[in-house]
N, C-alpha and C positions, 0 to 999 in steps of 0.2 A: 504494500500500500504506500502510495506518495506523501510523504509528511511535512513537503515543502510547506513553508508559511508568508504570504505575502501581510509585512507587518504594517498593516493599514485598516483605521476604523476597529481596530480592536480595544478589547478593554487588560489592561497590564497591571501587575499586582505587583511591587518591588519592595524588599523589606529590605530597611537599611538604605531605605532609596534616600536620606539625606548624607551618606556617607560619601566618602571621596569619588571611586568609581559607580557608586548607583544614581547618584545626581548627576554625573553629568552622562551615566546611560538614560535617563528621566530627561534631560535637555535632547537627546539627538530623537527620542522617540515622541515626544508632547506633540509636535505641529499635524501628526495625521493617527494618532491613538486618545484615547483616555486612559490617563496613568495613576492609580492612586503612591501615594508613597507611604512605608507604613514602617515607624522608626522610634525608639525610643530619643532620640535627639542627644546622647551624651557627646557624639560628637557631629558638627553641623557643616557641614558645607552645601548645604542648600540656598541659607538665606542670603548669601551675598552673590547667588547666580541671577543674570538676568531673568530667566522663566521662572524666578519663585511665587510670582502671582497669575503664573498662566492661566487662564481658566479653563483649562485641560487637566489640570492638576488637580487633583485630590489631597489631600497630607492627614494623614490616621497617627496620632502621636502612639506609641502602644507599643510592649515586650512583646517577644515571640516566646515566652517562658508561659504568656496568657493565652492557654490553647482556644479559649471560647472565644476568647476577641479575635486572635487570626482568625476563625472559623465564619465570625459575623462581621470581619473588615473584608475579606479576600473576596466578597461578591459573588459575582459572578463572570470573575477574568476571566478569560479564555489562555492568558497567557500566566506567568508566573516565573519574577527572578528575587533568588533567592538570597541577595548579600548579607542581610546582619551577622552578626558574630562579634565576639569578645577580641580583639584586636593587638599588637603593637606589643613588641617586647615589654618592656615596663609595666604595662598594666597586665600582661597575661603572669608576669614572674608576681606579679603583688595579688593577682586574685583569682589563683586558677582554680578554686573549686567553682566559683563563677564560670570560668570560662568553658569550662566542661560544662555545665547545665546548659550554658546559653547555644554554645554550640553546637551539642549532640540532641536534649531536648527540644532546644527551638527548633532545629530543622525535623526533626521527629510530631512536633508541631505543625510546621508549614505543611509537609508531605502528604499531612492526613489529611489537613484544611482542602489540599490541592486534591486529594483522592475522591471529595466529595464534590467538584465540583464536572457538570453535566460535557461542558465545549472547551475542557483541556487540548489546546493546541501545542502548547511547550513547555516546560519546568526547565529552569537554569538554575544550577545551584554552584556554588564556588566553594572551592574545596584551595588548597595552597599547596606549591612548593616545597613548602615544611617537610612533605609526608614522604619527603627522599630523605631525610636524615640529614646530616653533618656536611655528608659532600658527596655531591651529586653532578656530576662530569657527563652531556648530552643526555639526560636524563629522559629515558622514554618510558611512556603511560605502561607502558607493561613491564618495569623494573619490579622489583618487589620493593615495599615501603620498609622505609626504615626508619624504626624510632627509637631517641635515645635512653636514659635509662630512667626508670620507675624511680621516682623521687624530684628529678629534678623538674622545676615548675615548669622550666620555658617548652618543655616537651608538649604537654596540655593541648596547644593550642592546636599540634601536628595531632594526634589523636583524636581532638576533637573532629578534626576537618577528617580525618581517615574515616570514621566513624560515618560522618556524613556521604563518603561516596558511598560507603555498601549501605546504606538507609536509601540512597538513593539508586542504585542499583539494582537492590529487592523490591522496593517498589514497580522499579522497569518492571523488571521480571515477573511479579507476582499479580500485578495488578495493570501491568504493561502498558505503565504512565511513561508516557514520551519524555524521560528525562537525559539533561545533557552536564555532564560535569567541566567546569573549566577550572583548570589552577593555574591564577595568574602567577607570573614569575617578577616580582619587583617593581609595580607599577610607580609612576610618579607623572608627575605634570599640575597645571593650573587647577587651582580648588583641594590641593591636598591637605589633611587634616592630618593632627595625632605627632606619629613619633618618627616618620619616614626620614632617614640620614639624608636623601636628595632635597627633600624639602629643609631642612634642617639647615644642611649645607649653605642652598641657594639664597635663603633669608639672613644669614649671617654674613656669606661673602656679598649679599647687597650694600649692609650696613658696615661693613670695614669690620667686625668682630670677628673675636676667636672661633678657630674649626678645632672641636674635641673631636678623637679620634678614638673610639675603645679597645685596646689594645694595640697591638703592633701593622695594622691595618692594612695586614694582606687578603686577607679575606676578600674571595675573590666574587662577582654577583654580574649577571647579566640583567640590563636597566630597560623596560617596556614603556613608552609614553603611552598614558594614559589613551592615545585616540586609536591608536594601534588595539589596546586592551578592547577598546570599545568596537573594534572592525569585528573582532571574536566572536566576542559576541553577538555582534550580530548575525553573524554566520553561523553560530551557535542557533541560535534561535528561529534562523530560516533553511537551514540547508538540511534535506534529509535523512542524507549520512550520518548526521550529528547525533542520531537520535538512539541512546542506550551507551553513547561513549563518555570515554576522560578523555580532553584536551588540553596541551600545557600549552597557556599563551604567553610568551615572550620575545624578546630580542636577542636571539643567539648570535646576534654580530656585534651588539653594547655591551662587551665581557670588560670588565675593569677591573682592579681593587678600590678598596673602598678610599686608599690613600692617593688612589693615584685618580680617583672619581673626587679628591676634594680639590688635589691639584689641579684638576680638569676644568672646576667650576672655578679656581678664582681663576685660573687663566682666561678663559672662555669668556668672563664678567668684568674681568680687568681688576680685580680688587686688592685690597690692600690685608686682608685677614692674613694670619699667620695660623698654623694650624699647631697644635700639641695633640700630642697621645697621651691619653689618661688609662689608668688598669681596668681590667674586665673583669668582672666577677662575675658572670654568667655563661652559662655553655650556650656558645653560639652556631653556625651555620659559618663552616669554612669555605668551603666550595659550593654555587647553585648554576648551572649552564644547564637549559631546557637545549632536549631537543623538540623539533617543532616541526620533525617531517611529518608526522601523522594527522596536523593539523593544516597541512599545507594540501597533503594528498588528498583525504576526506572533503574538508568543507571549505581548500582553496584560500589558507591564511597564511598571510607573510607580512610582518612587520617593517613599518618602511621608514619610519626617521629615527634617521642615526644619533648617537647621544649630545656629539654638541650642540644640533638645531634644539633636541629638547631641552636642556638646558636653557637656551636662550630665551624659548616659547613659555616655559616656568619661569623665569626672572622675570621676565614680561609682565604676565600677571601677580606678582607678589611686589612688584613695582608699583602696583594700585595705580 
């Protein structure tokens, strides 16, 4: 059966739709859908986008921890994307019994919301990077996941999200809901929110301030501009290949270190910041390079700005 979806005059359901990549998937979709957004709001980057009073928009303030409200917010979309989640080293290391409830019940939440509803066209649910472990070199969807070790917090978050592909997975399977997993690989760009190092970076070599480095700052990460992230998706959500897979979206040609992505950004910005390295007390992600052949093959994705135009395109906007 053909599961193409021509995404027009639909009605779309986005949790976490005020967060960095769900708002501005809510801006590329508003002018020919009805979108509601449905978000706890702890972290915002909705209200400084120009369509935050589109009258296409909906906005549901509300946890996905509250299975009856997703159940009598979600309507009756036809579509459904699944962003919330407990977020951002910092906050997952300070509150991972949280993060585990938000992450593996909320979407255990949404799934079911999404099970009852009659004109399911798509479910997108995102799932992370994380779920390759420590170091993950061309990383393809069919690697086994690897998680680190039982105690330590920053793991949480990769479990949580691992958890969430086979919830969504069995649902494919069992109830043979059209769903698509994407794990984006490092997104950044205009309207980012939270604890992102790009962002972090870019707002500080604007201002001449210091770049903290956490540890020795080889840690190596391939960088996805947010619009690239957004092309995924929407491929994601219209292509019918898509439909029962995991796709890793990123920029497998934006490989850097994190030290040489700060040198990159004052170069690039012209700034005057000096950077130090500060200690790391947390167990982090040494190595992340997605591969991206299986996303290119199936539903036709390739990521197309290189990292110093994004860089430029983020200074831009944090330039106000």
């Amino acid at each position: 059966m053909d599961q193409s979806i021509n995404i027009r005059g639909k009605r779309i359901f986005i949790t976490g739709g005020a967060g960095f990549i769900g708002s501005t998937l809510a801006g590329r979709l508003l002018d020919e859908n009805d979108v509601t957004i449905y978000d706890d709001f702890r972290r915002d980057s909705l209200s400084t986008r120009p369509f935050a009073d589109h009258p296409r928009l909906k906005i549901v303030k509300g946890n996905v921890l509250d299975a009856e409200h997703v159940v009598t917010s979600i309507g009756d979309a036809n579509i459904v994307i699944h962003c919330a989640a407990i977020a951002g080293i910092d906050t997952v290391i300070l509150r991972p019994t949280e993060t585990l409830r938000v992450n593996i019940l909320g979407t255990a939440n949404v799934l079911e919301a999404a099970r009852g509803l009659p004109n399911l066209e798509r479910l997108v649910t995102f799932s992370t990077s994380e779920v390759f472990g420590q170091a993950a070199f061309r990383a393809d969807e069919a690697d086994t996941a690897h998680i680190g070790a039982v105690g330590e917090a920053r793991w949480t978050y990769a479990v949580g999200k691992l958890a969430d592909e086979h919830f969504a997975q069995a649902y494919h399977q069992e109830f043979d809901m059209p769903t698509v997993i994407v794990r984006p690989f490092n997104v950044y760009g205009p309207g980012q929110v939270g604890e992102g190092a790009m962002r972090t970076f870019v707002i500080r070599a604007l201002a001449g301030d210091e770049i903290q480095i956490h540890g020795d700052g080889n840690q190596i990460r391939a960088w996805c501009y947010v619009d690239d992230m957004i092309e995924g998706i929407m491929l994601a959500l219209t292509e019918p290949a898509a439909v029962g897979e995991a796709f890793n979206i990123g920029n497998a040609r934006a490989v850097i270190t994190i030290y040489g992505l700060a040198q990159t950004v004052v170069r690039v910005l012209g700034s005057s910041s000096k950077i130090r390295f500060i200690p790391k007390d947390y167990a982090d992600v040494e190595l992340r390079v997605p591969s991206v052949r299986k996303a290119k093959e199936l539903i036709g994705f390739d990521a197309k700005v290189d990292l110093e135009e994004g860089i430029l395109r983020t200074a831009e906007y944090y330039k106000g």
